[in-house]
C-alpha positions as CSV (number, residue, x, y, z in Angstrom):
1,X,-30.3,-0.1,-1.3
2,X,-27.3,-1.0,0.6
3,X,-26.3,-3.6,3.8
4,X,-23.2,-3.9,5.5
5,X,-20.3,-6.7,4.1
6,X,-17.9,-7.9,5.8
7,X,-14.4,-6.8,5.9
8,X,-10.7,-7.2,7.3
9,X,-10.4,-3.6,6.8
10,X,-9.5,-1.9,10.1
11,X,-10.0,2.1,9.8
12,X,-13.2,1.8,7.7
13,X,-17.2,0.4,6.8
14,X,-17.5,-1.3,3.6
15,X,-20.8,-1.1,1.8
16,X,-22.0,-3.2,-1.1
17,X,-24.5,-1.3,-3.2
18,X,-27.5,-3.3,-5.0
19,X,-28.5,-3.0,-7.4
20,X,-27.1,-2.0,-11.0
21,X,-23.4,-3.2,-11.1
22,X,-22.4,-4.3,-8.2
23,X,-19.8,-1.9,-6.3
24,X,-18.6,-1.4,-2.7
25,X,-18.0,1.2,-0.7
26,X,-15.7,2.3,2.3
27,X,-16.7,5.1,4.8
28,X,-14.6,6.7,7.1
29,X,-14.6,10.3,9.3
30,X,-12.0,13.1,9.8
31,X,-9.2,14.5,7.8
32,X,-7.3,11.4,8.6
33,X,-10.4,9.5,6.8
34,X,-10.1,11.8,3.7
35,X,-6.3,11.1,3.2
36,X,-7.3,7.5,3.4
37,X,-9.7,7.2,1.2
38,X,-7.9,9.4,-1.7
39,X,-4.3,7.5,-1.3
40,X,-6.6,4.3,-1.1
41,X,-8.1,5.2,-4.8
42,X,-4.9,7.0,-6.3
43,X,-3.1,3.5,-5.6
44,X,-5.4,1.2,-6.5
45,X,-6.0,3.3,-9.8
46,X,-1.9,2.8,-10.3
47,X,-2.4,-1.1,-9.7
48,X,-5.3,-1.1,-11.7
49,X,-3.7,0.5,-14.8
50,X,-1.1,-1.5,-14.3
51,X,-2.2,-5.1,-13.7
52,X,-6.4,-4.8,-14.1
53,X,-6.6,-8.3,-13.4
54,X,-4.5,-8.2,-10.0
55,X,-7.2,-5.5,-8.2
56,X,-11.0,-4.3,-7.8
57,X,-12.1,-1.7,-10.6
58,X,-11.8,1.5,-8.3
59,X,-14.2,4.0,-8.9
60,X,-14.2,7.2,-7.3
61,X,-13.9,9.0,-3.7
62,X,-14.8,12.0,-2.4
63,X,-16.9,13.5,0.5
64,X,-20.7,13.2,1.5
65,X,-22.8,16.0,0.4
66,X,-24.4,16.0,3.5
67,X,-21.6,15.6,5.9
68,X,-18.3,17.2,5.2
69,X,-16.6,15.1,7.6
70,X,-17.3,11.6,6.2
71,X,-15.6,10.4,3.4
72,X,-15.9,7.6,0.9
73,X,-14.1,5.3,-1.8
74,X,-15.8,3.2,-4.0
75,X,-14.6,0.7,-6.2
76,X,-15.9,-2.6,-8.2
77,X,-17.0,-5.2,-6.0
78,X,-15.5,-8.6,-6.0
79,X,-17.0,-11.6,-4.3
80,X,-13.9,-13.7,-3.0
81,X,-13.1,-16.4,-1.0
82,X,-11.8,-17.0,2.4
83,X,-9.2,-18.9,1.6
84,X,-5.7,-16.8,0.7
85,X,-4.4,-16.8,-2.8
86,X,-2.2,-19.6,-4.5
87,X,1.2,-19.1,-4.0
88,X,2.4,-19.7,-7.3
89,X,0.1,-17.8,-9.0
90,X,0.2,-14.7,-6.8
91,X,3.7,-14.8,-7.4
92,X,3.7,-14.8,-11.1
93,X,1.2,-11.9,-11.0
94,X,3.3,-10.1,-8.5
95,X,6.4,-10.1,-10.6
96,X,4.0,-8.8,-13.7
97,X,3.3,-6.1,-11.5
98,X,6.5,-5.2,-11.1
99,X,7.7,-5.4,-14.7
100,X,5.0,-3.3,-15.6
101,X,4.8,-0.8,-13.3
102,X,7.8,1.2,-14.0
103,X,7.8,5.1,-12.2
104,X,6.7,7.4,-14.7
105,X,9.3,10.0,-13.8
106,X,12.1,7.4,-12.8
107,X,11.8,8.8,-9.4
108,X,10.6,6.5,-6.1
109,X,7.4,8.4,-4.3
110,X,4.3,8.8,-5.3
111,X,2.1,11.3,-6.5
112,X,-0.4,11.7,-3.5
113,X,0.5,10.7,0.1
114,X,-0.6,7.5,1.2
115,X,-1.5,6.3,4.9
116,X,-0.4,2.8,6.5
117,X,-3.5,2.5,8.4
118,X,-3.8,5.9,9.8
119,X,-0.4,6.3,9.6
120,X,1.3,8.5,7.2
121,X,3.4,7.0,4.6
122,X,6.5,9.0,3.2
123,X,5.6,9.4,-0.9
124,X,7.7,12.5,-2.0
125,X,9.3,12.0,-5.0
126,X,13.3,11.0,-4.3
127,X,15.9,10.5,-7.0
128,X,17.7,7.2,-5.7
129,X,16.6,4.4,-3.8
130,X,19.1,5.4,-0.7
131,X,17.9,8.9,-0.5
132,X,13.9,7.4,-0.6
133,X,14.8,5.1,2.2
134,X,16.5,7.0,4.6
135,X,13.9,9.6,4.4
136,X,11.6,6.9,5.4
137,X,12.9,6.0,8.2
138,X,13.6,9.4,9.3
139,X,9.8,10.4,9.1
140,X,9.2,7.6,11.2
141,X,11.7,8.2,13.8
142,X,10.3,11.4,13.8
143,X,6.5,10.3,14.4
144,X,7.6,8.0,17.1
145,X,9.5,11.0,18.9
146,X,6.3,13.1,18.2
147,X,4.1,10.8,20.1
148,X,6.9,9.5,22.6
149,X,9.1,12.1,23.3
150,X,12.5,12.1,23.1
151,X,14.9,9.5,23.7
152,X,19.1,9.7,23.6
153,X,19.0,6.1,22.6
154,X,16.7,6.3,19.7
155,X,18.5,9.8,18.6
156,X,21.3,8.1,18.6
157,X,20.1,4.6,16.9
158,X,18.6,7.0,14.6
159,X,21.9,9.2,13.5
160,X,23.5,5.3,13.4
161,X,20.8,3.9,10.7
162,X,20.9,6.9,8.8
163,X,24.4,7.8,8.7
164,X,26.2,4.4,8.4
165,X,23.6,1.6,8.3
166,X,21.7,2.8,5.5
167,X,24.8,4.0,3.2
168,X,26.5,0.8,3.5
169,X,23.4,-1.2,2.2
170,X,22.1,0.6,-0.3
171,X,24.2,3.1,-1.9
172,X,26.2,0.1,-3.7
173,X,23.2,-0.6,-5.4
174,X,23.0,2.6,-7.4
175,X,26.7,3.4,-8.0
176,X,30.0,1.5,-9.7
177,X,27.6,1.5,-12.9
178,X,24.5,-0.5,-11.1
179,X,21.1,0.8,-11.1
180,X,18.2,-0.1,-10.2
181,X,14.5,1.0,-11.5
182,X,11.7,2.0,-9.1
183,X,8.7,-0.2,-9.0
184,X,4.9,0.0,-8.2
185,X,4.3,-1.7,-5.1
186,X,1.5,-2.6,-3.5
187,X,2.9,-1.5,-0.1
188,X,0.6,-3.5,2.6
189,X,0.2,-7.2,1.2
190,X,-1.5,-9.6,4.4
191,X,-4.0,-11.7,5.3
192,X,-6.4,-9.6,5.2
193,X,-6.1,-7.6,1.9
194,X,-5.9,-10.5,-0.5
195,X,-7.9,-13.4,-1.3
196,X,-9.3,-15.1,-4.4
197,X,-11.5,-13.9,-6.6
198,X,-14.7,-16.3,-6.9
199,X,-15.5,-16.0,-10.7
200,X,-11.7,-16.1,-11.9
201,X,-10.1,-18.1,-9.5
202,X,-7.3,-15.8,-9.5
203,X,-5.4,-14.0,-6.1
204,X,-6.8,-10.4,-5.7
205,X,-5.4,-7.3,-3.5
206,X,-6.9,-4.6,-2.0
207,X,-6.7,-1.6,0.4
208,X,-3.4,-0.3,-1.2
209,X,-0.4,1.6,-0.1
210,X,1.7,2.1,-3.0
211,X,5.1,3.7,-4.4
212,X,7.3,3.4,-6.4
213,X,10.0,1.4,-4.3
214,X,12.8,-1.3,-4.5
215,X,10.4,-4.2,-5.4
216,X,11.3,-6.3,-2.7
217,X,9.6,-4.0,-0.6
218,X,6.4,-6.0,-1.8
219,X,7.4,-8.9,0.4
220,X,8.2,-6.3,3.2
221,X,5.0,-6.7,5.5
222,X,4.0,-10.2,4.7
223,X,7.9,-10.8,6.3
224,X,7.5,-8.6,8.8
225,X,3.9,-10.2,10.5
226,X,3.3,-13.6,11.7
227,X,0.4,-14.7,9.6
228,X,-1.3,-17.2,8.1
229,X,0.0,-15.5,4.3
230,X,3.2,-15.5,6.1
231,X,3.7,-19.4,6.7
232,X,1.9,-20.6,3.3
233,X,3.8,-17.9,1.4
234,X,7.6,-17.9,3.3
């Protein structure tokens, strides 16, 4: 027996699954759905086995016997509030995150690829922190060219960022004897993927992006959007 529940969630259907424990599933279509659904469950099984009591227990994906063109992840289901997390406490639970989640091979990436909604998020495994970034943005001056066309001004804010921009920043952080350590991140944090969890009390994330990034890179989207998490968090 199953019935819909609601969601944020923007690319998929969530199902919660009655009876036996209860778990919850998201449903989505395409190749685009399947890369979803396996980055969704290869980060949330990082943040899991990292922090337990941060995320949902994920379970498994995979594709539907009878239709090889819808997909599925399914993970513990969590009742939660609508109200968003404490600050203090999210905090706290962040930075355990981070201090646990050290890159197993002391590289940033990760091991699958891993989509931002449905778009593709660069994980290949980089040795510093400068190289990681810059390939970053490349790919994603790249997709916008792909979809846009090409543009002399974004070629050439491109070549800028990526030849003077992004040295200067970052490459002092990894030379003159500094380094720094790649973290697990969860890669999308808003609104609408955390909230609290009912029986603990305690903030709770979902729909993951991770790498293994700069850590501040945590704080990256909540900066970058104008939400609610943004002005009780900021």
């Amino acid at each position: 027996m199953e019935r819909p529940f609601p969601t944020f969630s923007r690319w998929q259907t969530p199902f919660e699954i009655i009876p036996s424990s209860l778990t919850e599933v998201q449903v989505t279509q395409h190749e685009v759905g399947k890369a979803m659904v396996s980055g969704e469950f290869e980060s949330m099984s990082s943040l899991y086995e990292t922090l337990p009591e941060l995320v949902p227990r994920p379970v498994a994906w995979g594709t539907f016997v009878q239709d090889s063109n819808i997909h599925f992840f399914l993970c513990e289901f969590v009742e939660m509030t609508d109200d968003l997390p404490e600050v203090q406490a999210s905090m706290k639970l962040l930075a355990e995150l981070h201090k646990r989640g050290v890159s197993p091979n002391g590289k940033y990436g990760l091991q699958v690829p891993t989509l931002q909604g449905t778009i593709p998020q660069y994980t290949e495994w980089r040795d510093s922190w400068e190289e990681f970034f810059s390939s970053s943005i490349k790919a994603v001056f790249e997709m916008e060219e792909q979809m846009q066309g090409p543009d002399p001004e974004v070629q050439k804010l491109c070549a800028a960022t990526l030849e003077k921009v992004v040295p200067r920043l970052l490459k002092p952080l990894e030379t003159g004897g500094r380094r720094i350590q790649p973290r697990l991140i969860h890669g999308d944090i808003w609104d609408g993927n955390t909230s609290t969890n009912v029986a603990t009390n305690n903030p709770v994330v979902y729909d993951a992006t991770c790498v293994y990034a700069h850590n501040e890179c945590t704080m990256l989207s909540v900066i970058l959007q104008t939400t609610l998490l943004t002005n009780k968090w900021k």
